[in-house]
C-alpha positions as CSV (number, residue, x, y, z in Angstrom):
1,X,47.9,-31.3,-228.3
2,X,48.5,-28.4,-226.2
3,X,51.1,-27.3,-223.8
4,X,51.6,-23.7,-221.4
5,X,54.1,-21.1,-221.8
6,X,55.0,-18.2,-219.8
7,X,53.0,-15.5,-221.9
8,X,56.3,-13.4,-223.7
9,X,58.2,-15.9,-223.0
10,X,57.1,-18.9,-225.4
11,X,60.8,-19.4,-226.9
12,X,62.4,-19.8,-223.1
13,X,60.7,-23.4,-222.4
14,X,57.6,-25.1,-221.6
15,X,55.8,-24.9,-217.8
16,X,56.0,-27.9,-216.3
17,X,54.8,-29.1,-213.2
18,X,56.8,-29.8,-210.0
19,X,56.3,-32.8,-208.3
20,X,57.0,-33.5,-204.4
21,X,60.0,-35.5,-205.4
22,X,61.4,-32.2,-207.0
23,X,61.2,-33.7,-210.7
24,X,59.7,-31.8,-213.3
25,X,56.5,-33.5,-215.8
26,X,55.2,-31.6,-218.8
27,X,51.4,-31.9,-218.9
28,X,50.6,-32.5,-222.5
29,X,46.7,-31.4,-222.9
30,X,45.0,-33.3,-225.7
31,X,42.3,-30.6,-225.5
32,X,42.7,-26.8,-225.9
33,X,39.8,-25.8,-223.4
34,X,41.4,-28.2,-220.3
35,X,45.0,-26.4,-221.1
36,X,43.2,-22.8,-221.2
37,X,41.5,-23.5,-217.6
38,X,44.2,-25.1,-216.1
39,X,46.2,-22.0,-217.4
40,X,43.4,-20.0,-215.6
41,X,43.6,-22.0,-212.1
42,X,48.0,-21.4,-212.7
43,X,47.2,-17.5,-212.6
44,X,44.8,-17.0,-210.4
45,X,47.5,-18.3,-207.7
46,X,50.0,-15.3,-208.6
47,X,51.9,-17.8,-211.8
48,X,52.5,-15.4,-214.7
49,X,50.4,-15.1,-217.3
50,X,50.3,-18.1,-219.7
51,X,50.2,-18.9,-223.4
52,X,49.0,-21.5,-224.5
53,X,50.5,-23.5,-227.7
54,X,49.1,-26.0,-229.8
55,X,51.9,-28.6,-230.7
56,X,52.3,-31.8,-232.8
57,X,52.0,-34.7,-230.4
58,X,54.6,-36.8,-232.1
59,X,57.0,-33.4,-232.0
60,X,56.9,-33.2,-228.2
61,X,57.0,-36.3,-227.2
62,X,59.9,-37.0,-229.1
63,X,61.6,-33.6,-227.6
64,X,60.7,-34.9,-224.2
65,X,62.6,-38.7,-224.8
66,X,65.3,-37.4,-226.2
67,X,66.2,-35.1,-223.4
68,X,64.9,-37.7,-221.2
69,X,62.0,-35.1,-219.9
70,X,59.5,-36.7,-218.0
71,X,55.5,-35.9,-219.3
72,X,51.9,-36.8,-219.2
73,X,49.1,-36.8,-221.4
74,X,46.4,-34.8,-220.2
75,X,43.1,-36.6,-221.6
76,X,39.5,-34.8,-221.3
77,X,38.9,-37.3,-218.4
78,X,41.5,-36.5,-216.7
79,X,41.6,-33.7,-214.0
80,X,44.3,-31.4,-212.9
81,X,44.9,-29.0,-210.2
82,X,47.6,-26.7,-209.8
83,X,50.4,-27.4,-207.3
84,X,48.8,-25.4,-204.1
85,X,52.3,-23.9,-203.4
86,X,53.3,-22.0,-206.8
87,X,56.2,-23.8,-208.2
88,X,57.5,-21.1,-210.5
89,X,60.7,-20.4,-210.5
């Protein structure tokens, strides 16, 4: 599994997206490649450069219920576009 990270930045947090309703979800990518180009589509609308990490699944998903942090697990059917407004703050 496979998540972003601002580039420099890996021990500061995880990018997640922002949804309409202002919540945050962590895409968890199952494969490295989808996480690499979604990383691409994130920079080529002016995000900062990302990192991506390969992580345990069982790890992250029990980060994210403990701190009751909302995700998703990206498979290799699924397909995600970046927010068109960048979220980054």
């Amino acid at each position: 599994m496979y998540i972003l990270t601002i580039y420099g930045r890996e021990d500061e947090g995880a990018y997640a997206v922002l949804t309409p309703k202002g919540e945050h979800i962590l895409y968890i990518f199952e494969e490295e490649d989808d996480a690499t180009r979604f990383a691409m589509m994130l920079e080529e609308r002016d995000y900062p450069e990302m990192h991506v990490i390969e992580v345990e699944k069982e790890t992250i998903i029990t980060a994210c219920e403990m701190h009751d942090y909302q995700y998703a697990i990206i498979t290799a059917n699924d397909i995600v576009i970046p927010p068109e407004q960048n979220d980054f703050i």
